[in-house]
C-alpha angles and dihedrals in degrees: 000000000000125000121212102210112198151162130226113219140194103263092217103033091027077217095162101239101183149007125217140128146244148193096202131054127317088231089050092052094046083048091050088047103050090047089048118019118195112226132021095244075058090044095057091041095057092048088049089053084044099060094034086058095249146139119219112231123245110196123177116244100185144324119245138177120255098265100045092052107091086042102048080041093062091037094067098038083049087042094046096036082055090055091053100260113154101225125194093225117120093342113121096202119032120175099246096167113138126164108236104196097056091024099223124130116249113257094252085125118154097276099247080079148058157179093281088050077055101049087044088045095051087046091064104036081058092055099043115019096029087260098310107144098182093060096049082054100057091037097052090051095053086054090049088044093047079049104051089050098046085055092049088049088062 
Protein backbone atom coordinates (compact mmCIF):
# COMPACT_ATOMS: atom_id res chain seq x y z
CA UNK A 1 0.00 0.00 0.00
CA UNK A 2 1.10 3.35 -1.02
CA UNK A 3 1.53 6.76 1.63
CA UNK A 4 0.91 10.28 0.35
CA UNK A 5 3.19 12.30 2.44
CA UNK A 6 2.21 16.07 2.39
CA UNK A 7 2.37 19.51 3.84
CA UNK A 8 -0.48 22.05 4.50
CA UNK A 9 0.51 25.61 3.71
CA UNK A 10 -0.70 29.14 4.29
CA UNK A 11 -2.55 29.91 1.12
CA UNK A 12 -1.34 33.51 1.12
CA UNK A 13 2.37 33.26 2.80
CA UNK A 14 2.81 29.25 1.45
CA UNK A 15 4.35 29.23 4.57
CA UNK A 16 4.20 25.23 4.97
CA UNK A 17 1.98 24.86 8.47
CA UNK A 18 2.05 20.88 8.97
CA UNK A 19 3.28 17.61 7.94
CA UNK A 20 1.06 14.17 7.95
CA UNK A 21 0.21 11.54 5.80
CA UNK A 22 -2.32 9.96 4.14
CA UNK A 23 -3.52 6.78 2.10
CA UNK A 24 -6.58 8.55 0.28
CA UNK A 25 -6.73 11.36 -1.59
CA UNK A 26 -5.03 14.66 -0.88
CA UNK A 27 -8.69 16.50 -1.40
CA UNK A 28 -10.19 14.04 0.92
CA UNK A 29 -7.49 14.77 3.60
CA UNK A 30 -7.75 18.47 3.25
CA UNK A 31 -11.58 17.75 3.53
CA UNK A 32 -10.99 15.41 6.93
CA UNK A 33 -8.87 18.01 8.23
CA UNK A 34 -10.96 21.13 7.81
CA UNK A 35 -14.18 19.23 9.45
CA UNK A 36 -11.86 18.01 12.36
CA UNK A 37 -8.56 19.87 12.91
CA UNK A 38 -6.13 18.36 14.94
CA UNK A 39 -4.84 20.44 17.09
CA UNK A 40 -6.08 23.68 18.48
CA UNK A 41 -3.04 25.92 16.86
CA UNK A 42 -5.12 23.74 13.04
CA UNK A 43 -8.22 24.46 14.31
CA UNK A 44 -7.64 28.30 14.51
CA UNK A 45 -5.85 28.26 11.08
CA UNK A 46 -8.62 26.81 9.27
CA UNK A 47 -11.12 29.28 10.81
CA UNK A 48 -8.53 32.34 9.80
CA UNK A 49 -8.52 30.93 5.94
CA UNK A 50 -12.31 30.59 6.46
CA UNK A 51 -13.15 34.30 7.18
CA UNK A 52 -10.37 35.70 4.73
CA UNK A 53 -12.10 33.76 2.08
CA UNK A 54 -9.09 31.05 1.60
CA UNK A 55 -8.27 27.66 1.13
CA UNK A 56 -5.45 26.31 2.77
CA UNK A 57 -3.04 24.38 0.23
CA UNK A 58 -2.41 20.73 0.39
CA UNK A 59 0.88 19.78 -1.81
CA UNK A 60 2.34 16.24 -2.01
CA UNK A 61 5.62 15.80 -0.66
CA UNK A 62 6.28 11.98 -1.66
CA UNK A 63 4.92 9.10 -2.00
CA UNK A 64 6.08 6.12 0.44
CA UNK A 65 5.23 2.66 1.06
CA UNK A 66 3.23 1.72 4.10
CA UNK A 67 6.06 0.88 6.30
CA UNK A 68 8.28 3.76 5.60
CA UNK A 69 5.27 6.41 6.34
CA UNK A 70 5.48 7.28 9.99
CA UNK A 71 9.25 7.43 9.49
CA UNK A 72 9.54 9.75 6.06
CA UNK A 73 6.64 11.73 8.00
CA UNK A 74 8.94 12.57 10.97
CA UNK A 75 11.74 13.04 8.79
CA UNK A 76 10.31 16.05 7.21
CA UNK A 77 8.65 17.63 10.40
CA UNK A 78 12.24 16.91 11.99
CA UNK A 79 13.92 18.37 8.27
CA UNK A 80 11.74 21.31 8.16
CA UNK A 81 11.67 22.02 12.44
CA UNK A 82 15.68 22.05 11.92
CA UNK A 83 15.30 24.94 9.14
CA UNK A 84 13.46 26.95 11.37
CA UNK A 85 9.73 26.19 10.05
CA UNK A 86 7.20 26.61 12.59
CA UNK A 87 5.02 23.40 12.03
CA UNK A 88 1.41 22.78 13.56
CA UNK A 89 2.20 19.37 14.52
CA UNK A 90 1.92 18.55 18.12
CA UNK A 91 2.05 22.49 19.22
CA UNK A 92 -0.82 23.50 21.04
CA UNK A 93 -0.39 27.56 20.24
CA UNK A 94 1.18 28.69 16.76
CA UNK A 95 1.35 32.60 15.81
CA UNK A 96 -1.36 32.58 12.51
CA UNK A 97 -1.74 36.30 12.30
CA UNK A 98 -1.70 37.59 8.68
CA UNK A 99 -2.77 40.74 7.64
CA UNK A 100 -5.56 40.23 4.80
CA UNK A 101 -5.78 43.54 3.18
CA UNK A 102 -1.91 43.85 2.21
CA UNK A 103 -1.47 39.93 2.26
CA UNK A 104 1.95 39.74 4.12
CA UNK A 105 2.55 37.76 6.79
CA UNK A 106 3.01 39.42 9.88
CA UNK A 107 6.71 39.61 10.93
CA UNK A 108 6.32 36.77 13.99
CA UNK A 109 9.12 34.95 12.25
CA UNK A 110 11.68 32.26 14.71
CA UNK A 111 13.97 34.83 15.94
CA UNK A 112 17.21 33.69 14.11
CA UNK A 113 15.24 35.69 10.88
CA UNK A 114 13.94 38.41 9.75
CA UNK A 115 12.33 40.55 7.41
CA UNK A 116 15.76 41.21 5.34
CA UNK A 117 16.41 36.75 5.24
CA UNK A 118 12.42 37.20 3.55
CA UNK A 119 12.97 39.71 1.19
CA UNK A 120 16.74 37.44 0.04
CA UNK A 121 14.75 34.35 0.12
CA UNK A 122 11.74 35.83 -2.33
CA UNK A 123 14.43 37.16 -4.55
CA UNK A 124 15.52 34.06 -5.24
CA UNK A 125 12.53 32.11 -5.38
CA UNK A 126 11.58 34.94 -8.39
CA UNK A 127 14.65 34.20 -10.20
CA UNK A 128 14.64 30.35 -9.91
CA UNK A 129 11.40 28.88 -9.12
CA UNK A 130 8.97 31.99 -11.02
CA UNK A 131 8.40 33.65 -7.14
CA UNK A 132 7.28 30.37 -5.30
CA UNK A 133 8.50 30.49 -2.26
CA UNK A 134 7.40 27.43 -1.15
CA UNK A 135 9.34 25.53 -3.88
CA UNK A 136 12.68 27.35 -3.30
CA UNK A 137 12.12 26.30 -0.13
CA UNK A 138 11.80 22.69 -0.69
CA UNK A 139 14.36 22.80 -3.19
CA UNK A 140 16.90 24.55 -1.19
CA UNK A 141 16.41 21.96 1.68
CA UNK A 142 16.96 18.95 -0.52
CA UNK A 143 20.38 20.66 -1.57
CA UNK A 144 21.27 21.28 2.29
CA UNK A 145 20.15 17.87 2.94
CA UNK A 146 22.48 16.19 -0.50
CA UNK A 147 24.86 18.05 1.01
CA UNK A 148 24.69 16.94 4.63
CA UNK A 149 24.86 13.42 3.45
CA UNK A 150 27.82 13.85 0.90
CA UNK A 151 29.71 15.23 3.79
CA UNK A 152 28.66 12.18 6.09
CA UNK A 153 29.78 9.73 3.13
CA UNK A 154 33.74 11.29 3.54
Amino acid sequence: MKVLIYKICCPISLEIRYIGQTTSTLEKRLKQHLSKPTGSAMNDFFNWCKLGGYSPIIERIEEVGYDKANEKEQYWIDLYRKNGVTLFNGNKKVNTKINLFEKKRDISLPKRFNSEDIKKWQEQANLTTGGNLTLWMENALNNAVKKQNVKSKQ
